[in-house]
C-alpha positions as CSV (number, residue, x, y, z in Angstrom):
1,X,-26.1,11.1,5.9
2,X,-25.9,7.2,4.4
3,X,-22.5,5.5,5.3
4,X,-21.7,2.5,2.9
5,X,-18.9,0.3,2.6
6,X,-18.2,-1.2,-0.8
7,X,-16.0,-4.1,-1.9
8,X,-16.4,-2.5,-6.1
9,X,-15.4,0.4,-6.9
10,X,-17.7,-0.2,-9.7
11,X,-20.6,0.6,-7.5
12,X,-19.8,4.5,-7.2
13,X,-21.1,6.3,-10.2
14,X,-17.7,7.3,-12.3
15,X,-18.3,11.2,-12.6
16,X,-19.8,11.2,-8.6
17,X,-16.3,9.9,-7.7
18,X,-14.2,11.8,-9.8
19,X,-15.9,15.2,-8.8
20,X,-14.1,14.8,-5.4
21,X,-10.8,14.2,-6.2
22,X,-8.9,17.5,-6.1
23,X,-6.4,18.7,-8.6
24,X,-7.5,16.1,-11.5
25,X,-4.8,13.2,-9.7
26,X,-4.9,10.2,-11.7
27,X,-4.0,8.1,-9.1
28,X,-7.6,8.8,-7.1
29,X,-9.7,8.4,-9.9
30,X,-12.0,6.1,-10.6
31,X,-10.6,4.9,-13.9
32,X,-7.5,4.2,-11.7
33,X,-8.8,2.3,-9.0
34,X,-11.1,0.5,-10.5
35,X,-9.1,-0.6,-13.6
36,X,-6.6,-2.2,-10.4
37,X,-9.8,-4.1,-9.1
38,X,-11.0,-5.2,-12.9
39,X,-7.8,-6.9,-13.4
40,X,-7.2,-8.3,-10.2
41,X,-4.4,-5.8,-9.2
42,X,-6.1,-5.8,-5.9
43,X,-8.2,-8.1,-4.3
44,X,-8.3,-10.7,-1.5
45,X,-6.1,-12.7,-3.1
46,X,-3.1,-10.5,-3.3
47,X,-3.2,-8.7,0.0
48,X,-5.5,-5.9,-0.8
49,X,-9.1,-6.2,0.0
50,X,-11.5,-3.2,-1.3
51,X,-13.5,-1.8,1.6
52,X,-14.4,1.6,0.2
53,X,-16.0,3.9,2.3
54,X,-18.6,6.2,0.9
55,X,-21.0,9.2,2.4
56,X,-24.1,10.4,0.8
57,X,-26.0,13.5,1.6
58,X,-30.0,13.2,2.1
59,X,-30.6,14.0,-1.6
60,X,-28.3,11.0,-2.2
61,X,-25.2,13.2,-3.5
62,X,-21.9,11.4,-2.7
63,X,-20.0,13.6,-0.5
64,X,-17.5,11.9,0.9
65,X,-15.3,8.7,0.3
66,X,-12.1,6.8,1.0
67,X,-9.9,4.0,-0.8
68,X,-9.5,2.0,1.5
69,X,-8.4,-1.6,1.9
70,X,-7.9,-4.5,4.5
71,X,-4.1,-5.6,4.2
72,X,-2.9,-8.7,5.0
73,X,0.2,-7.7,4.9
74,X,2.7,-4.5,4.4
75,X,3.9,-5.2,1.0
76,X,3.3,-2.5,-1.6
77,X,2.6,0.1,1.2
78,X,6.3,2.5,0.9
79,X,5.8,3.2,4.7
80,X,7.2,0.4,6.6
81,X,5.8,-0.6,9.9
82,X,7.2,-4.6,9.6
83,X,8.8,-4.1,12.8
84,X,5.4,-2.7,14.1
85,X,4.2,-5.9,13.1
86,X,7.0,-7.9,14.1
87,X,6.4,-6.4,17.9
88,X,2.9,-7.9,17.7
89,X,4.2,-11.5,17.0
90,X,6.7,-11.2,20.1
91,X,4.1,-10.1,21.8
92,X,1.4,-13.2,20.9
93,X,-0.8,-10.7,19.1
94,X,-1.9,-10.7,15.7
95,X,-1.2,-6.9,13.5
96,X,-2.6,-8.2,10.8
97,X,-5.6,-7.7,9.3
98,X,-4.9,-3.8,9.3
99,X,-7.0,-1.3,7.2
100,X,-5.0,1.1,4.9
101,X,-6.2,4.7,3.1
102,X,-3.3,4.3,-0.1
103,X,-2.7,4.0,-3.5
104,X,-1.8,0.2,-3.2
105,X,1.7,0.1,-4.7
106,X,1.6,3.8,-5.2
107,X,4.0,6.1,-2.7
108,X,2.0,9.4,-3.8
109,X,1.1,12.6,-1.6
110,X,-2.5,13.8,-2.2
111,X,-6.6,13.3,-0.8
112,X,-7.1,10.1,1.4
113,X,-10.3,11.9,2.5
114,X,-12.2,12.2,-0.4
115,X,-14.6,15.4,0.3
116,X,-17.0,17.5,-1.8
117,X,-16.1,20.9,-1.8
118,X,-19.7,22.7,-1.3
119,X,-19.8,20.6,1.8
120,X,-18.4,20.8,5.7
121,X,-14.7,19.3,5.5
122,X,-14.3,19.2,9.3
123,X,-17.6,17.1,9.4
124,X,-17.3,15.2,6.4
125,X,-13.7,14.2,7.6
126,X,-14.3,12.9,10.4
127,X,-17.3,11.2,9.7
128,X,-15.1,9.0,7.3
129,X,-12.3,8.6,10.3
130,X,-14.9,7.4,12.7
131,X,-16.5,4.7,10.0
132,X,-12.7,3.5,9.4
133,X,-12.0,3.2,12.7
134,X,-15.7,1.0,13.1
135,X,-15.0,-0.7,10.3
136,X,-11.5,-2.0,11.5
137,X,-13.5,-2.5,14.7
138,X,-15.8,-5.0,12.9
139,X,-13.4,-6.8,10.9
140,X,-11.0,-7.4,13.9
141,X,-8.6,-5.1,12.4
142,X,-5.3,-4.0,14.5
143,X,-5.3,-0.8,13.2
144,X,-6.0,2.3,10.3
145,X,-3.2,3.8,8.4
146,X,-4.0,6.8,6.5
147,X,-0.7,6.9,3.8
148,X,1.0,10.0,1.9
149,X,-1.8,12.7,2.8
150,X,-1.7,16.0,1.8
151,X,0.0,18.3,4.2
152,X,-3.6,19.8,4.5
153,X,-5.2,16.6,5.2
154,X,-2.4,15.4,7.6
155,X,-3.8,18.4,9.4
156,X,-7.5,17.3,9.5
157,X,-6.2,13.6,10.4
158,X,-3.9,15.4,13.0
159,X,-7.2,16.8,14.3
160,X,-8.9,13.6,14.6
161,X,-6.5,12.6,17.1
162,X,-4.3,10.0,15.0
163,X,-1.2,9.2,15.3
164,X,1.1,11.5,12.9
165,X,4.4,9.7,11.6
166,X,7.1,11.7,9.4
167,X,8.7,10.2,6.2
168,X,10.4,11.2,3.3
169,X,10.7,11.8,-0.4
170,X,12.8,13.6,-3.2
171,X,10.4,16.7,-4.8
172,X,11.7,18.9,-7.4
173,X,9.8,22.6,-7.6
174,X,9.5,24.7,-10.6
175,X,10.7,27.7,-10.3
176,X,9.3,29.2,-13.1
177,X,11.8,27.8,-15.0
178,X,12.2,28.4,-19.0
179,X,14.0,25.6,-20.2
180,X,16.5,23.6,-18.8
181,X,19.2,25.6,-19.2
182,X,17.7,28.5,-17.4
183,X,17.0,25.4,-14.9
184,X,20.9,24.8,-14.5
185,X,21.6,27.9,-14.0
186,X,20.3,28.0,-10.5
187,X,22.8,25.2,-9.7
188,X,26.2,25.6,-8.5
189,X,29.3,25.4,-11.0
190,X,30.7,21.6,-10.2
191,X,27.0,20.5,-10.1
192,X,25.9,21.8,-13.3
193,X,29.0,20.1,-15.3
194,X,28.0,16.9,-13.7
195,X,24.1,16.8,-15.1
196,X,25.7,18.4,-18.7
197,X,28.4,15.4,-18.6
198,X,25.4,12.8,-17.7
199,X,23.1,14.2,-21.0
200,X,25.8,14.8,-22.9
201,X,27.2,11.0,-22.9
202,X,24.0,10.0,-23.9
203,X,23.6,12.1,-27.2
204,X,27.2,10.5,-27.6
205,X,25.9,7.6,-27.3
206,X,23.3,7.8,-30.1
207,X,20.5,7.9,-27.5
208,X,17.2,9.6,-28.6
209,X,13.6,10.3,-26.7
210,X,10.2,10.1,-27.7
211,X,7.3,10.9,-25.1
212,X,3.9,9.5,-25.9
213,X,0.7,10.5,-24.1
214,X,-1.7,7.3,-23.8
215,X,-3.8,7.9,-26.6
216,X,-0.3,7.5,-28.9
217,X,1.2,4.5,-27.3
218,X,0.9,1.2,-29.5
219,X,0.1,-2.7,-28.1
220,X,3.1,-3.4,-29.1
221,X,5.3,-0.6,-27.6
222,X,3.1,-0.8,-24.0
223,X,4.4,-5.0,-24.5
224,X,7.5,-3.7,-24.6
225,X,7.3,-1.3,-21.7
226,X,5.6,-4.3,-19.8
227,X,8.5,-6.5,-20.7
228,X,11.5,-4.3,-19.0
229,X,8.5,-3.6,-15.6
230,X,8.4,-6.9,-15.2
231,X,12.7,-7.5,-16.1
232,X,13.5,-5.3,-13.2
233,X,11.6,-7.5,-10.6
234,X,12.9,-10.5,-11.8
235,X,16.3,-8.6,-11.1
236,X,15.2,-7.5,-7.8
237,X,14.0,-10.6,-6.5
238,X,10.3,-9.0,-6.6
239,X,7.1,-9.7,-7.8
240,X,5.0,-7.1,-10.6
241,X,2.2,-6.5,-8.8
242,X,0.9,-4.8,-12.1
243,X,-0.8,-6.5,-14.9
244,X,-0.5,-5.4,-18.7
245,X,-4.1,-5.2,-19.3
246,X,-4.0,-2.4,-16.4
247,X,-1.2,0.0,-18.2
248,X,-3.7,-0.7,-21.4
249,X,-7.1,-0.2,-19.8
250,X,-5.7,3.2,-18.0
251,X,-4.0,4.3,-21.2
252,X,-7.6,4.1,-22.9
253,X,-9.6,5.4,-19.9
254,X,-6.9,8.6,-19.1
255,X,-4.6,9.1,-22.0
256,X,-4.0,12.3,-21.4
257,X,-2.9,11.7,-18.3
258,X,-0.2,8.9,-19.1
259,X,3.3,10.2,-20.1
260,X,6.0,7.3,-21.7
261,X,9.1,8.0,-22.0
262,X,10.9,5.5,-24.8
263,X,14.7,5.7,-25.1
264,X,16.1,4.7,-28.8
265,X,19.4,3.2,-29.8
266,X,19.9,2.3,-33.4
267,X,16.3,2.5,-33.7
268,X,15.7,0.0,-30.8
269,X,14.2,1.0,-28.0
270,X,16.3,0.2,-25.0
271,X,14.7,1.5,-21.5
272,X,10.9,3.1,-20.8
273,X,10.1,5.2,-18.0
274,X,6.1,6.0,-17.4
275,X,5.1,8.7,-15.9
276,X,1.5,10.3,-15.4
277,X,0.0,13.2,-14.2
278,X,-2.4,15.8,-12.6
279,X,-3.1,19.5,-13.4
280,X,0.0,20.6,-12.1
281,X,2.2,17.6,-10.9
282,X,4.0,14.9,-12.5
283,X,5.0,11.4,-11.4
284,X,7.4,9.4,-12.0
285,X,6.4,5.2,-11.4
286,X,8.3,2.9,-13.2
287,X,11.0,1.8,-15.3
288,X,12.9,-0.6,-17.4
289,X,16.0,-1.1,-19.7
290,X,17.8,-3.8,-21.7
291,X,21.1,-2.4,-21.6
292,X,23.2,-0.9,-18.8
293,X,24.4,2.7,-20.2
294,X,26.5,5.5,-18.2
295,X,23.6,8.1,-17.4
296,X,20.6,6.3,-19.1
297,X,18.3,5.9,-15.9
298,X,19.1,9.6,-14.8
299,X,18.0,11.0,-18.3
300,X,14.9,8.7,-19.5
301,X,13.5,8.4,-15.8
302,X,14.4,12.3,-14.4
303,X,15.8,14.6,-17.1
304,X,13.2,13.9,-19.7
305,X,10.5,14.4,-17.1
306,X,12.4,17.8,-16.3
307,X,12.0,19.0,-19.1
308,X,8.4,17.8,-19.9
309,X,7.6,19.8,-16.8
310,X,9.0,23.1,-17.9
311,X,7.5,23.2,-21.3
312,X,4.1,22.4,-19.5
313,X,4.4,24.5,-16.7
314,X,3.9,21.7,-14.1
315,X,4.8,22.8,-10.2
316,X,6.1,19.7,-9.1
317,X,8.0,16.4,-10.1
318,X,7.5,13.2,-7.5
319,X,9.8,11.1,-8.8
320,X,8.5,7.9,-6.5
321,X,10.3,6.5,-3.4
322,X,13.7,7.2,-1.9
323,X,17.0,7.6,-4.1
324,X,19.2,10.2,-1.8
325,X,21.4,10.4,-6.1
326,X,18.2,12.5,-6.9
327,X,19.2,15.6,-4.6
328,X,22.1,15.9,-6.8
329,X,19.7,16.6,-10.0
330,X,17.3,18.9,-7.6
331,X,15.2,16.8,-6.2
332,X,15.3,18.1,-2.8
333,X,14.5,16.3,0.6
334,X,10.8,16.6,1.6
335,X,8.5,15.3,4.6
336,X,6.1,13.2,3.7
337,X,2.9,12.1,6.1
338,X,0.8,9.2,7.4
339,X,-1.5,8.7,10.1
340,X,-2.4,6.0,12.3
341,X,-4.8,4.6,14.9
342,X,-3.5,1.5,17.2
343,X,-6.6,-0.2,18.6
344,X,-4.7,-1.7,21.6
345,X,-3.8,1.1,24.0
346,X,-0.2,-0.3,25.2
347,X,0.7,-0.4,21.3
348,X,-0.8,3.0,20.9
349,X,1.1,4.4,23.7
350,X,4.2,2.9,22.7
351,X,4.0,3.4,18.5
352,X,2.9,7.3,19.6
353,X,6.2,7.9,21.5
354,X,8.5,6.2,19.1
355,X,6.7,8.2,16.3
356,X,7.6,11.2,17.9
357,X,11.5,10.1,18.4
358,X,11.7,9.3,14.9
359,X,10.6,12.7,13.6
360,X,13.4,14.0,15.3
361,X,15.5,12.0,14.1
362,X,13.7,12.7,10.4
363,X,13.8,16.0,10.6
364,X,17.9,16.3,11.7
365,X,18.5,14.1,8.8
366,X,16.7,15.4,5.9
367,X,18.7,19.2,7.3
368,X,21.6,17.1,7.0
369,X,20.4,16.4,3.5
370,X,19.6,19.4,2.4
371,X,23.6,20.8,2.5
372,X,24.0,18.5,-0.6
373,X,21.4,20.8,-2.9
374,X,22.8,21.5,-5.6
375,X,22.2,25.1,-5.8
376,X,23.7,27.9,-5.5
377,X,23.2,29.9,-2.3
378,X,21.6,33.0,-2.0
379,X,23.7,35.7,-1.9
């Protein structure tokens, strides 16, 4: 076995890479990742240094990989360990640099162990955990942090001996659901009235859809879309860590991957939403609007991705990061995973035992959560 680590994603054949990413998910392929490094989404410079590990077999097969990246800070991360850090600095010790397995800016569940399938996961996995932990070891890192994993692969990480820590996100399910209607159904009386009345005051409002696949969106309607991303940070006070020339070089590289949702009044487009997706799985990333309209963000950025999933048989929507208003449109309270590994033993000690508090604590509140679903009970 070869172990590399590689500052390019461009030095990892495209088709090599691709091969192990399970379930086609666009955020963990190579187009993806590397089209953030080409236009300098990532980089030293912004916080997130490539350090990629890779594994090759003795025929020179890649067989294993990670996207990793040394952090200078937490920014862009969706799992929030500033007062991890902020401990460090009370304590005269320095948290960052810290090494991160994640979709920078990305708060998606899926591979961070990137493993061939004709090959032994147990071995494979934690050969990649032991070169993370050496690398963070050479480059004076504090720690690893292995974000969103697959329930699988929080299981394998688990295994390694890392730190497990609990989160959580808002997941609809398909049910095997017809149409929308047949979707509604399921949900109680008072909650089904209240998603009609939100979709019905925007057809009253002369509001109309169009969803393009990547291959159908023009310059000027991703400038648009570009436009509102980078109007809601300006709102929010943050900064869009994404460049136009990404959107258009993924658009080109996995069109059929790329949903955008444009909303029309008077034949002006007034909000976007953009989406993209795997085999089975959509999500939702970001969104924009010029005008403030009753219902608007619930239908372009939720119900029009509903329905997309229904008539393609998609099994799950992950609509991004936190928003408790989704449960009441069935997005429903699910964990969500990362894994860690302190290097100083004091801070391992203590971030393992207030880990294990807080899942506690996770777990009573997303029960609490649940008692807001909008569907009906079984009988």
């Amino acid at each position: 076995m070869e172990i590399a680590v590689l500052d390019n994603l461009l030095a990892v054949d495209r088709q090599a890479w691709n091969r192990l990413v399970v379930g086609n998910n666009p955020f963990l392929r190579h187009e993806f990742l590397s089209a953030l490094e080409s236009h300098n989404c990532v980089s030293k410079e912004s916080g997130w240094e490539p350090q990629h590990i890779v594994i090759y077999d003795d025929n020179k097969q890649l067989v294993g990989a990670i996207p990793l990246y040394i952090k200078h800070h937490s920014h862009g991360e969706f799992v929030f360990d500033w007062s991890w850090a902020e401990a460090y600095r009370r304590n005269q010790m320095a948290y960052y640099p810290k090494l991160v397995s994640a979709i920078p800016y990305t708060p998606m569940t899926g591979q961070r162990l990137l493993i061939a399938t004709d090959t032994d996961e147990t071995d494979i996995s934690r050969r990649l955990v032991e070169a993370s932990i050496e690398l963070a070891k050479q480059r004076n890192c504090s720690s690893v942090h292995w974000l969103f994993p697959s329930l699988a692969q929080k299981a394998l990480l688990k295994k390694a001996g890392l730190i497990i820590r609990q989160g959580c996100q808002y997941h609809w399910h398909n049910d095997k659901y017809q149409n929308f209607d047949h979707y509604l159904s399921y949900f109680s009386s008072r909650k089904r009235k209240n998603v009609l009345k939100e979709r019905r005051q925007i057809k009253q409002a002369g509001i109309s859809f169009r969803q393009l696949r990547g291959d159908e969106i023009s310059s000027d309607e991703w400038h648009l879309f570009y436009k509102y991303y980078r109007e809601i940070y300006d709102r929010k006070w943050g900064f869009p860590s994404l460049t136009l020339g990404f959107f258009e070089e993924i658009s080109r590289t996995i069109p059929e991957q790329i949903l955008l949702v444009l909303a029309y009044q008077n034949d002006k487009c007034i909000a976007t939403a953009l989406n993209l997706r795997s085999d089975d799985i959509l999500y939702g990333r970001h969104w924009g609007c010029s005008v403030q309209i009753p219902g608007l963000h619930f239908e372009t950025c939720y119900y029009q991705g509903l329905d997309y999933c229904i008539q393609h048989s998609l099994n799950r929507f992950e609509p991004g990061a936190q928003g408790e208003h989704k449960i009441a449109r069935g997005f429903l309270p699910t964990a969500t995973w990362s894994a860690h590994w302190i290097a100083d033993r004091q801070f391992r000690e203590a971030i393992d035992r207030y880990t294990r508090v807080e899942a506690g604590e996770m777990d009573k509140m997303m029960q609490q959560l649940k008692s807001h679903s909008p569907f009906r009970k079984p009988i």
